[in-house]
Backbone as CSV, one residue per row, in Angstrom:
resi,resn,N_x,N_y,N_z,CA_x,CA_y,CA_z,C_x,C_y,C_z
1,UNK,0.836,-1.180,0.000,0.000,0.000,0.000,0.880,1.242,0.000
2,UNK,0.430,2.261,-0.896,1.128,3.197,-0.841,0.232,4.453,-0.551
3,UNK,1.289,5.354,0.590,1.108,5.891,1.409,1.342,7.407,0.379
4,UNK,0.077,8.175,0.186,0.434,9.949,-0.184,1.224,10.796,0.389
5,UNK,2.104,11.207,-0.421,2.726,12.647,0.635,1.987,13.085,1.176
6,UNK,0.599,13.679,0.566,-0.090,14.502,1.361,-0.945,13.914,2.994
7,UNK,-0.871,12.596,2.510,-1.459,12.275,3.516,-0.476,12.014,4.549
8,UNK,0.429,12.242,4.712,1.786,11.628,5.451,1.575,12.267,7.027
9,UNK,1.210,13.658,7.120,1.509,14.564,7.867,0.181,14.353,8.814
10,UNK,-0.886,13.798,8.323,-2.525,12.729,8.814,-1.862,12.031,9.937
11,UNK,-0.926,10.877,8.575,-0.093,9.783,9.486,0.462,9.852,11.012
12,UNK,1.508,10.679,10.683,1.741,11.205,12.083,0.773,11.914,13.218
13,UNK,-0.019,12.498,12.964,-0.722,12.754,13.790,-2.170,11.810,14.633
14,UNK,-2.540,10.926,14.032,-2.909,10.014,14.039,-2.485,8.554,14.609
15,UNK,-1.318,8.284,14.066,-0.865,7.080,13.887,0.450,6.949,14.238
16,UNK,0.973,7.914,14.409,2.470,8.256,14.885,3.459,7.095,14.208
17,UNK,3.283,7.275,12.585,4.135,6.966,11.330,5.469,7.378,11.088
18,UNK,6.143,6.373,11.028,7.969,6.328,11.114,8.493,6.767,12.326
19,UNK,7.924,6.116,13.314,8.863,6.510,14.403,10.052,5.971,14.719
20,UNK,10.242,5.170,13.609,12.267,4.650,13.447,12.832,5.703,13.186
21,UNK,12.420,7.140,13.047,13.162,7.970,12.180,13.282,8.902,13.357
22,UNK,12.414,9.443,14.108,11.932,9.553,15.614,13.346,9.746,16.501
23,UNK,13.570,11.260,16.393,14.903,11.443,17.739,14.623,12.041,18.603
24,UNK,14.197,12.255,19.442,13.664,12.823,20.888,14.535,13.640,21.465
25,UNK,15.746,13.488,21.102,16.669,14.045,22.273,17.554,15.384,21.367
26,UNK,16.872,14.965,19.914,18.119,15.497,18.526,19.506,15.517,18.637
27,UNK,19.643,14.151,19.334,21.411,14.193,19.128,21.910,13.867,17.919
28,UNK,21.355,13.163,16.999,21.365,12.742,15.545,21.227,11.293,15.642
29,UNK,20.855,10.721,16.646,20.132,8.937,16.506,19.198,9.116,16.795
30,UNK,18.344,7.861,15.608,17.009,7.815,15.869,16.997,7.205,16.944
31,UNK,15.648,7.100,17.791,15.329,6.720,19.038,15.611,5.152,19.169
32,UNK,14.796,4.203,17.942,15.255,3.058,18.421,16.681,2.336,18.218
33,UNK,17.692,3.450,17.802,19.345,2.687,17.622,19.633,3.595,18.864
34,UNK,19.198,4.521,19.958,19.787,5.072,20.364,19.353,4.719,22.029
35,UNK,20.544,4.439,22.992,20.412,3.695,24.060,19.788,4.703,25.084
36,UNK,19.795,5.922,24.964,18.947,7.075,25.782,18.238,8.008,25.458
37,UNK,16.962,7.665,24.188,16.481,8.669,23.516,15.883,9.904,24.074
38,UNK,16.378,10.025,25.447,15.985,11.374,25.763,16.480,12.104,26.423
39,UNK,18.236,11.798,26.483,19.419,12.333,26.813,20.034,12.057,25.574
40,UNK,20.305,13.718,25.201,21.358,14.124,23.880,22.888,13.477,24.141
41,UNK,23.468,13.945,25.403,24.671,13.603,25.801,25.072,12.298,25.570
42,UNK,24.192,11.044,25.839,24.070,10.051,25.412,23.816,9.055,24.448
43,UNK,23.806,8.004,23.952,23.477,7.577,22.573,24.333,6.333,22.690
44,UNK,25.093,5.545,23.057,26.036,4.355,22.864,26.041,3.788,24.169
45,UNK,25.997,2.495,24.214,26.000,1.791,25.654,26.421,0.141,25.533
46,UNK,27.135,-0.196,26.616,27.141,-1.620,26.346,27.600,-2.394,27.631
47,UNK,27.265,-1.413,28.792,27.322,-1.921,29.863,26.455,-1.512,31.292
48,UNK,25.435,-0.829,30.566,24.129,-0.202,31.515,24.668,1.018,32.104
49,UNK,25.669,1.755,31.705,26.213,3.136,31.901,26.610,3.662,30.256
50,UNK,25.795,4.625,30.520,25.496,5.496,29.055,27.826,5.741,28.500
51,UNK,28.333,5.144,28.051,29.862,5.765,27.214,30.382,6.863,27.360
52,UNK,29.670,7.827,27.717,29.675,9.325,27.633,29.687,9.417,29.040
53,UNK,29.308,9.437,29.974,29.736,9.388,31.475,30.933,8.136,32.074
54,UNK,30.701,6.943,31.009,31.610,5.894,31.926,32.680,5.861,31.939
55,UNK,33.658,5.880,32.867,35.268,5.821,32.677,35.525,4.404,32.405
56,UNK,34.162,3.497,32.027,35.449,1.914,31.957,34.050,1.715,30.962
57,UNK,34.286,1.805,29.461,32.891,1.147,28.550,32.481,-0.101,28.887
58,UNK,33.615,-0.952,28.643,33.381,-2.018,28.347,33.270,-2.574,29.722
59,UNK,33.338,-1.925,31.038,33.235,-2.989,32.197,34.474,-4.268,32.506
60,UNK,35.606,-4.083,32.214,36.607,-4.897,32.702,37.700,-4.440,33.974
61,UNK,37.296,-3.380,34.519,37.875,-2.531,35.205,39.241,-2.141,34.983
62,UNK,39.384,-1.745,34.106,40.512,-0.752,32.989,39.984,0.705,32.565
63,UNK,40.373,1.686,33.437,39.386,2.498,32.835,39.729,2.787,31.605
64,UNK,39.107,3.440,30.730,39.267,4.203,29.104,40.926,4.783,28.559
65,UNK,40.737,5.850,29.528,42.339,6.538,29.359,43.219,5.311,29.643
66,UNK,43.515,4.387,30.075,44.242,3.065,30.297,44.416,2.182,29.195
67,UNK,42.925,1.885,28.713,42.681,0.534,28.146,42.436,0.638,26.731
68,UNK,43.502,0.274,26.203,44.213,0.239,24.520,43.044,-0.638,23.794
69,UNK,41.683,-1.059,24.782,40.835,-1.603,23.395,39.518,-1.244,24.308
70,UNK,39.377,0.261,24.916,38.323,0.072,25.769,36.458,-0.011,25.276
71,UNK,36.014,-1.053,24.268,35.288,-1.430,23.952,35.026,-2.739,23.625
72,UNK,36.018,-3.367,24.492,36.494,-4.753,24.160,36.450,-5.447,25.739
73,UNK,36.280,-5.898,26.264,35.936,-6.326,27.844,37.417,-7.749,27.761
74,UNK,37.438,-8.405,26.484,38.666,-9.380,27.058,40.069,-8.586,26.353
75,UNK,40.424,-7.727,26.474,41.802,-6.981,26.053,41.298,-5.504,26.661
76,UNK,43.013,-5.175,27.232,42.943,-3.737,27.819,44.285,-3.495,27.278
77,UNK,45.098,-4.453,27.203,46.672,-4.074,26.851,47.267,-4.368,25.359
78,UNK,48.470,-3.818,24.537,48.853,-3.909,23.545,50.139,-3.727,23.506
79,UNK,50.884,-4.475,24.053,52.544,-4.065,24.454,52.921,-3.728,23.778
80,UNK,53.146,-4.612,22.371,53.892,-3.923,21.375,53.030,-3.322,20.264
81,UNK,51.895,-2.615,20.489,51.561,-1.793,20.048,51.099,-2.336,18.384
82,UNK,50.839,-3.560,18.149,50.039,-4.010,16.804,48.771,-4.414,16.331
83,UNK,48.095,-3.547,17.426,46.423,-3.754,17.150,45.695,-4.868,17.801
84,UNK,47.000,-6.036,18.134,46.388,-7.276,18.654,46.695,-7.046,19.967
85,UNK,45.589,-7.093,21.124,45.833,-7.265,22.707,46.408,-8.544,22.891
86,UNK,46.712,-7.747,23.982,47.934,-9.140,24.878,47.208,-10.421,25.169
87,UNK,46.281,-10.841,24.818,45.358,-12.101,25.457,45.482,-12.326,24.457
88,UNK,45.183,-11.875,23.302,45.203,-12.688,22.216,46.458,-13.003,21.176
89,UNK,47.531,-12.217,21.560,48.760,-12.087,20.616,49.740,-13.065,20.896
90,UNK,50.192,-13.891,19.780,50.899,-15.002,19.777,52.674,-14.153,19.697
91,UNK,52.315,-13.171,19.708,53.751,-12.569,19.164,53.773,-11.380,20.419
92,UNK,54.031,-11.190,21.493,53.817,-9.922,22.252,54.961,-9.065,22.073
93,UNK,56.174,-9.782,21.616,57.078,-8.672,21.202,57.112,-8.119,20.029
94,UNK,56.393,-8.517,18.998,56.596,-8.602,17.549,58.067,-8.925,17.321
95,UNK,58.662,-10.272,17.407,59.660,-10.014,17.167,59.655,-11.476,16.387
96,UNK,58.702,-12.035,15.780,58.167,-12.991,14.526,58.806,-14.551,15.522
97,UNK,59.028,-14.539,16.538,59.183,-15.463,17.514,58.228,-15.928,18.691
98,UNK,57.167,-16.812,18.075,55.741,-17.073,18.985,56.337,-17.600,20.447
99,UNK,55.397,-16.724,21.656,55.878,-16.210,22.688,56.103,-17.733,23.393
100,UNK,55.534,-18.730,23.395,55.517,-20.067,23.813,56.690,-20.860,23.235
101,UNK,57.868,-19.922,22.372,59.039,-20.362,21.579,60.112,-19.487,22.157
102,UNK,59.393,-18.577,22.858,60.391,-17.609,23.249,61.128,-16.846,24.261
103,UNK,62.082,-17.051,24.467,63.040,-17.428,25.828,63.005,-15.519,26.473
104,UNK,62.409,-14.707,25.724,62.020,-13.111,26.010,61.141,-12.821,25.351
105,UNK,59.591,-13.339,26.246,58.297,-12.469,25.337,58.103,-11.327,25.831
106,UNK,58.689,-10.763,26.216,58.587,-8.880,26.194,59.849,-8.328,25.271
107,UNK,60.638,-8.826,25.286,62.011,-8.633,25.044,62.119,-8.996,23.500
108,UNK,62.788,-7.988,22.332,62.812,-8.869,21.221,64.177,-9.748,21.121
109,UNK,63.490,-10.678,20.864,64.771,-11.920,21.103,65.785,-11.796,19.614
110,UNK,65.587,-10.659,18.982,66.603,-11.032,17.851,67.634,-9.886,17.965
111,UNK,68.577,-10.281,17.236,69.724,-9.346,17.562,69.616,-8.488,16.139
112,UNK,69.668,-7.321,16.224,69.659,-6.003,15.710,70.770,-5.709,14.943
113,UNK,71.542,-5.572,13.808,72.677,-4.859,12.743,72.886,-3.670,13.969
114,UNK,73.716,-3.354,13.964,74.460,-1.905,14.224,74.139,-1.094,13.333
């Protein structure tokens, strides 16, 4: 069924039509992608504290300023700094020597040219 422009503006008043589109707060999310549609400040959540007030998103107790993946609850750390957290990195030194092979996994175990 197709719906008239003209009649559109009926719709809403009536029928309260497209309220997926619907932002309450006008932070720029619609209401139903948005976790506090009636706090602007807010809008993202994933641990029953609105992102925008929480010092720890993800709830692993790492706060934000700390935690090198803080939207990630099993990684907070990235020693050597390659995108992969320390829980999951087979290489923590990057030094192409898997850490369960390697007699210095912080340490790069290879020797360097002058």
């Amino acid at each position: 069924m197709r719906i008239s422009l003209l009649l559109l503006p009926l719709c809403f008043v009536l029928f309260g039509c497209l309220d997926s589109i619907k932002d309450s707060d006008n932070d720029g999310y619609n209401d139903h992608e948005d976790v506090s549609p009636n706090n602007a400040a807010e809008w993202f959540d994933n641990d029953n504290i609105g992102n925008n007030a929480d010092t720890d998103d993800d709830g692993d107790g790492v706060i934000d300023e700390e935690n090198a993946f803080s939207l990630d609850n099993t990684e907070w750390a990235d020693f050597d700094h390659d995108g992969i957290g320390d829980n999951s990195d087979d290489d923590l030194d990057n030094d192409r020597i898997l850490n369960w092979e390697d007699e210095f996994v912080y340490f790069s175990s290879k020797i360097e040219p002058l």
